[in-house]
Backbone as a ProteinNet text record, in pm:
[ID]
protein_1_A
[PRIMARY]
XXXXXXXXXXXXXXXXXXXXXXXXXXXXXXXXXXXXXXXXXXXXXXXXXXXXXXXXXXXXXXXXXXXXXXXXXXXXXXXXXXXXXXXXXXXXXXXXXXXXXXXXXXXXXXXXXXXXXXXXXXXXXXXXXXXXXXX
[TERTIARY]
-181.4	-51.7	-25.7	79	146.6	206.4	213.1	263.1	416.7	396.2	556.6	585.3	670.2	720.1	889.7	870.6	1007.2	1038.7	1185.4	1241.7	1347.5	1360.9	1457.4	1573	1666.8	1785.5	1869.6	1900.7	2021.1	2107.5	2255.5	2336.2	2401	2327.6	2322.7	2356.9	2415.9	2436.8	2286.5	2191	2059.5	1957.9	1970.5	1856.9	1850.7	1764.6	1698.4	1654.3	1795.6	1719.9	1740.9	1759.7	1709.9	1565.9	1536.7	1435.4	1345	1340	1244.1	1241.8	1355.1	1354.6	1234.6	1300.7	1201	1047.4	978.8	845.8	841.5	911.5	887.1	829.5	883.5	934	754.9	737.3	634.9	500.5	497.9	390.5	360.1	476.8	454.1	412.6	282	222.1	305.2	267.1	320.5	400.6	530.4	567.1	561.8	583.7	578.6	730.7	736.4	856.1	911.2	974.4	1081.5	1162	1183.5	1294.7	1383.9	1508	1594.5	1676.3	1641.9	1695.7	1715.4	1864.9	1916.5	1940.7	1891	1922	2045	2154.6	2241.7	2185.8	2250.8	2180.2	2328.8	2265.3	2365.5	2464.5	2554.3	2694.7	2691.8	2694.5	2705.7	2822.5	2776.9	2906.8	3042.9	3027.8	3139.7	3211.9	3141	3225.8	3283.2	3191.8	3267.6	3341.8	3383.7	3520	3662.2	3560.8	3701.9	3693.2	3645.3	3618.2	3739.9	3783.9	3803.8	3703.2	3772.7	3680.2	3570.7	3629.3	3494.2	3447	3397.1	3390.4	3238.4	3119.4	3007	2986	3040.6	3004.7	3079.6	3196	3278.9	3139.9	3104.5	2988.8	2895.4	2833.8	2684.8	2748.1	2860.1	2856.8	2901.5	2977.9	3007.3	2853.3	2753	2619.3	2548.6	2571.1	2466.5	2518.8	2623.5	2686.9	2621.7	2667	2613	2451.9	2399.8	2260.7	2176.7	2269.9	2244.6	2290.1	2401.2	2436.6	2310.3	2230.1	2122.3	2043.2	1979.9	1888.5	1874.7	2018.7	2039.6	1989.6	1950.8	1894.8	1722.4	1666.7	1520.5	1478.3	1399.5	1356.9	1242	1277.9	1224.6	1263.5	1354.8	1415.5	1501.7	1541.7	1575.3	1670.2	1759.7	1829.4	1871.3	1831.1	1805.6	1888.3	2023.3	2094.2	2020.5	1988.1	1977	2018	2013.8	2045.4	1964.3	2000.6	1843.2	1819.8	1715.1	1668.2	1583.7	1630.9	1553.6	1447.9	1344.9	1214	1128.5	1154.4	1133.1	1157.6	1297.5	1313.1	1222.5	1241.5	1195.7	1017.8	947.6	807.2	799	897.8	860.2	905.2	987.9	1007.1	937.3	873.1	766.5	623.8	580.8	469.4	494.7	656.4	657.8	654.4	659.2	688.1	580.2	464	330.5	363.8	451	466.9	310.3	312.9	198.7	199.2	339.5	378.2	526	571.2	661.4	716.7	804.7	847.6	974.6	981.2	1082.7	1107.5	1286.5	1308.3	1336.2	1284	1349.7	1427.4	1504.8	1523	1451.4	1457.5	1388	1417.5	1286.3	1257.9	1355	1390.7	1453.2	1413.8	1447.8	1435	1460.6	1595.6	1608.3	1474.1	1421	1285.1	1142.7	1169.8	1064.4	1066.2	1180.1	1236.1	1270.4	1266.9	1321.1	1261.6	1206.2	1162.9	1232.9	1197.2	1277	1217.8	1324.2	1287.2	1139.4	1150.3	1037.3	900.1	928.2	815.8	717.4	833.9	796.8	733.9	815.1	720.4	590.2	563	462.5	356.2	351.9	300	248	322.2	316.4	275.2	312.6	291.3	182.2	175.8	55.5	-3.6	59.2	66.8	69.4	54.9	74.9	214.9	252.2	382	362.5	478	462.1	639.1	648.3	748.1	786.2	912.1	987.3	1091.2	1033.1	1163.8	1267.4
-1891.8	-1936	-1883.6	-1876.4	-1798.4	-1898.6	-1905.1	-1957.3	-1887.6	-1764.5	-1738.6	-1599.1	-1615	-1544.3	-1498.7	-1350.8	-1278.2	-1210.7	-1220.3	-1224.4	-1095.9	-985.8	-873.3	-894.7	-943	-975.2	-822.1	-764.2	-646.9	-706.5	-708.8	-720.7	-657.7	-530.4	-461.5	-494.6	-456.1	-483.4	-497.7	-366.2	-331.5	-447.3	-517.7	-547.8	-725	-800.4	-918.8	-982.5	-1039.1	-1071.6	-1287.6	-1322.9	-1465.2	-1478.1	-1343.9	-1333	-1339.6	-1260.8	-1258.2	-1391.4	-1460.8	-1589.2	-1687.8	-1682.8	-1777.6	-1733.8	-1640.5	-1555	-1599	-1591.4	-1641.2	-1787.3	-1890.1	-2051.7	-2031.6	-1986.6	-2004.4	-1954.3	-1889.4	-1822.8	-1901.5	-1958.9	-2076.4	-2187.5	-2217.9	-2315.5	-2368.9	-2510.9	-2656.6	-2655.4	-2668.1	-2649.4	-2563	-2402.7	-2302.2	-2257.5	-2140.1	-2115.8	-1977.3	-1952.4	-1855.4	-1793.9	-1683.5	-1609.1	-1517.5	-1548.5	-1467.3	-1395.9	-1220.2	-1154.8	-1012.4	-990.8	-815.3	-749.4	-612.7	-505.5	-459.9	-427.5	-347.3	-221.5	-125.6	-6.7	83.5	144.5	177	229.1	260.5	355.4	405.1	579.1	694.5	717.1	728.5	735.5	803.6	887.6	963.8	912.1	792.3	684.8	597.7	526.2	445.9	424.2	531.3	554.6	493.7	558.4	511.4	381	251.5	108.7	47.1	-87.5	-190.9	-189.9	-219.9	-286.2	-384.3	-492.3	-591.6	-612	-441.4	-484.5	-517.3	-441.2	-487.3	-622.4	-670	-822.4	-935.3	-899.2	-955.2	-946.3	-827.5	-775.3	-875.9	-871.9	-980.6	-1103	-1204.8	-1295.4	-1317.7	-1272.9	-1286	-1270.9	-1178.3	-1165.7	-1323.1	-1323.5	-1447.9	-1531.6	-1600.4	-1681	-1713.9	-1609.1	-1564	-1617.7	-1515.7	-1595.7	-1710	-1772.7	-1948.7	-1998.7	-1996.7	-2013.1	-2042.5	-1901.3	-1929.2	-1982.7	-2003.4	-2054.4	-2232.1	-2253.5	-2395.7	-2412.8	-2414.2	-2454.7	-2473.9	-2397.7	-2377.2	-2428.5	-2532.6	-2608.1	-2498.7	-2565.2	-2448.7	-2330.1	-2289.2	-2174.8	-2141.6	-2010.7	-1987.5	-1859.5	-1793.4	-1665.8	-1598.6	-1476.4	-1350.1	-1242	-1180	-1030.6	-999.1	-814.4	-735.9	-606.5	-545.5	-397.1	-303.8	-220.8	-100.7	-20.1	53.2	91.8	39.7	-20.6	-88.8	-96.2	24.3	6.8	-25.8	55.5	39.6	-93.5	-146.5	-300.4	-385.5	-391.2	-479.7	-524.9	-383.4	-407.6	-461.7	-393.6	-428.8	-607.5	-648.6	-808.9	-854.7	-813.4	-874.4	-899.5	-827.4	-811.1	-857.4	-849.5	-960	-1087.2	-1167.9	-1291.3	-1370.2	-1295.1	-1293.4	-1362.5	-1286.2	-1273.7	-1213.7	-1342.3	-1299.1	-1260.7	-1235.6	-1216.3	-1187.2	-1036.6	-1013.9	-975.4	-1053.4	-1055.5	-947.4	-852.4	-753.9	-719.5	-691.3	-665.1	-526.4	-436	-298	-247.7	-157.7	-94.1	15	91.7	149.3	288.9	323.6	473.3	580.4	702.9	772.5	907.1	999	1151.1	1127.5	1064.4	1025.8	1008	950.6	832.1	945.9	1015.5	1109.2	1201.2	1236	1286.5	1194.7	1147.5	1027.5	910.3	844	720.3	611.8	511.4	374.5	274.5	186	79.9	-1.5	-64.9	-81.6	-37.1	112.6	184.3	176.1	207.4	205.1	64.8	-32.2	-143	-183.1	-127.8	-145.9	-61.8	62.2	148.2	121.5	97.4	41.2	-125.1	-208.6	-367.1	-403.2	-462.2	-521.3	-662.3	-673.3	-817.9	-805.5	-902.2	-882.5	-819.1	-774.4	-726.2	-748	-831.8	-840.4	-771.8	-680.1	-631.4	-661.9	-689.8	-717.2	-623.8	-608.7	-506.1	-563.4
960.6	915	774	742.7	588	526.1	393.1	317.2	235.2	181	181.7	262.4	339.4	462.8	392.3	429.2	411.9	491.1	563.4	642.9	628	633.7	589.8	707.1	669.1	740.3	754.2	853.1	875.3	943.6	928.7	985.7	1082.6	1132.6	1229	1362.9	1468.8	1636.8	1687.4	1663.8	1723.6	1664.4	1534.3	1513.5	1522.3	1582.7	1594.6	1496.8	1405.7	1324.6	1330.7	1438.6	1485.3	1545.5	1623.5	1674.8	1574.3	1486.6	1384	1284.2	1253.6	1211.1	1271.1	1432	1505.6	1467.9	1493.8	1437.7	1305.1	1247.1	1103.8	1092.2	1197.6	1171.1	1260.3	1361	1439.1	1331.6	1233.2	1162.5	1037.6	1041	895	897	792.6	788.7	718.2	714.1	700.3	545.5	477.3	354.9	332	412.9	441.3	292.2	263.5	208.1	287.3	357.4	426.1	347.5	299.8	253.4	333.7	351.5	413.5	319.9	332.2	217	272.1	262.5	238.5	109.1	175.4	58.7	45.9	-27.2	-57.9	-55.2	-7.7	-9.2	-189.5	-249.4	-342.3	-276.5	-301.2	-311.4	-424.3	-341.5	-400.2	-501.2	-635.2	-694.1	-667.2	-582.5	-545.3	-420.9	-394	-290.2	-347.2	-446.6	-502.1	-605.3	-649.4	-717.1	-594	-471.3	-379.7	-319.8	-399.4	-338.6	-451.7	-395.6	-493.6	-626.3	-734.8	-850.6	-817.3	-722.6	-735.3	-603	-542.5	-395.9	-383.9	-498	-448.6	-470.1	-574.4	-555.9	-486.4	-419.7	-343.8	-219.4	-177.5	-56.6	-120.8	-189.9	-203.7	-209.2	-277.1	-227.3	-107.8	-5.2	129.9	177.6	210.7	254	212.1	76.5	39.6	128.4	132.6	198.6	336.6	381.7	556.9	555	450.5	462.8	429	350.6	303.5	404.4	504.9	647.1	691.7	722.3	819.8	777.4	637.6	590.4	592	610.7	599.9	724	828.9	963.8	973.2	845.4	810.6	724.6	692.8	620	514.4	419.2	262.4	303.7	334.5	331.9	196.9	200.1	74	124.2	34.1	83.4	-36.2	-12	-120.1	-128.6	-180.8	-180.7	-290	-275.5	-389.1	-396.9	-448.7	-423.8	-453.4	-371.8	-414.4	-269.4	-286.1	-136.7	-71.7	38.9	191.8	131.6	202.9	188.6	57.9	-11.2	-162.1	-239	-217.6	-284.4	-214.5	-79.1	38.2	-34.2	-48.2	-72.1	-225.2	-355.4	-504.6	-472.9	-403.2	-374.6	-328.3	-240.9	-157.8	-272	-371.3	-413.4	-562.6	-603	-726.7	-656.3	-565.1	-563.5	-435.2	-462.6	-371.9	-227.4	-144.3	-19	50.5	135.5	256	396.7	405.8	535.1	538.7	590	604.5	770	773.8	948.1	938.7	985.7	972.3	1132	1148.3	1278.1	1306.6	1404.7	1394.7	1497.4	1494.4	1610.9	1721.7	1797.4	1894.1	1823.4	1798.4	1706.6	1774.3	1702.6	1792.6	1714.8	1709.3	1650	1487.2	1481	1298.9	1265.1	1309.1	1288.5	1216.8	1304.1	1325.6	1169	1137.8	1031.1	858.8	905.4	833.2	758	869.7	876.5	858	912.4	918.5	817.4	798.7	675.8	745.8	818.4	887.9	888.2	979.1	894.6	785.3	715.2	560.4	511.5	539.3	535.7	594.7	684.7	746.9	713.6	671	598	427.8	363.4	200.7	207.5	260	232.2	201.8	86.7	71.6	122.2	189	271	448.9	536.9	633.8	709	795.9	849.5	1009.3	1066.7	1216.8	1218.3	1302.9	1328.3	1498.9	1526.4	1603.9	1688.9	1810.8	1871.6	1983.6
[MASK]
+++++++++++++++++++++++++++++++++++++++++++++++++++++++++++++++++++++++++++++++++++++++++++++++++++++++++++++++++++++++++++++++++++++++

């Protein structure tokens, strides 16, 4: 059983991220702490010249929202926006705030993947902590 469990929420069609909640609720010991938390991925400055003035933070509090939503159903739960890149934030958060278990949901690898790599991946690769991934 884990004591603090992080939960990388995508708002994605493809990705499971109740499924991975439940995995989360099932892996946590007793007074367990759960974090439900997305990355902002940046916008390229040459996009966002073409946004509203206050659209990224209009975007993180609508997200937070959504995810204090879900968090309210999970006891010691908690809910996290940041910005940065996926993989990269996902793990420097995970390892400032001594996460022992990260439940991450992915999608079904495809050629990008191969080239690329997926946030997932990457987590599962770098973490210094446990990682159960979800398909």
């Amino acid at each position: 059983m884990y004591n603090n469990i992080l939960v990388p929420i995508s708002f994605d069609q493809d990705r499971d991220a109740q499924g991975a909640i439940d995995i989360a609720r099932t892996l946590a010991a007793e007074g367990a702490t759960i974090t439900l938390i997305h990355v902002i991925e940046q916008i390229p400055g040459y996009a966002a010249s073409h946004l509203p003035p206050n659209f990224v933070q209009e975007k993180h509090a609508v997200l937070h929202a959504d995810l204090e939503a879900m968090a309210s159903n999970i006891p010691n739960a908690t809910a996290a926006v940041v910005s940065g890149h996926a993989g990269r934030t996902l793990l420097d958060w995970a390892e400032e705030h001594d996460v022992d278990c990260i439940v991450i949901a992915s999608h079904r690898p495809g050629m990008q993947d191969l080239l690329l790599g997926s946030t997932a991946a990457k987590v599962v690769r770098h973490a210094g902590c446990a990682v159960h991934v979800l398909r």
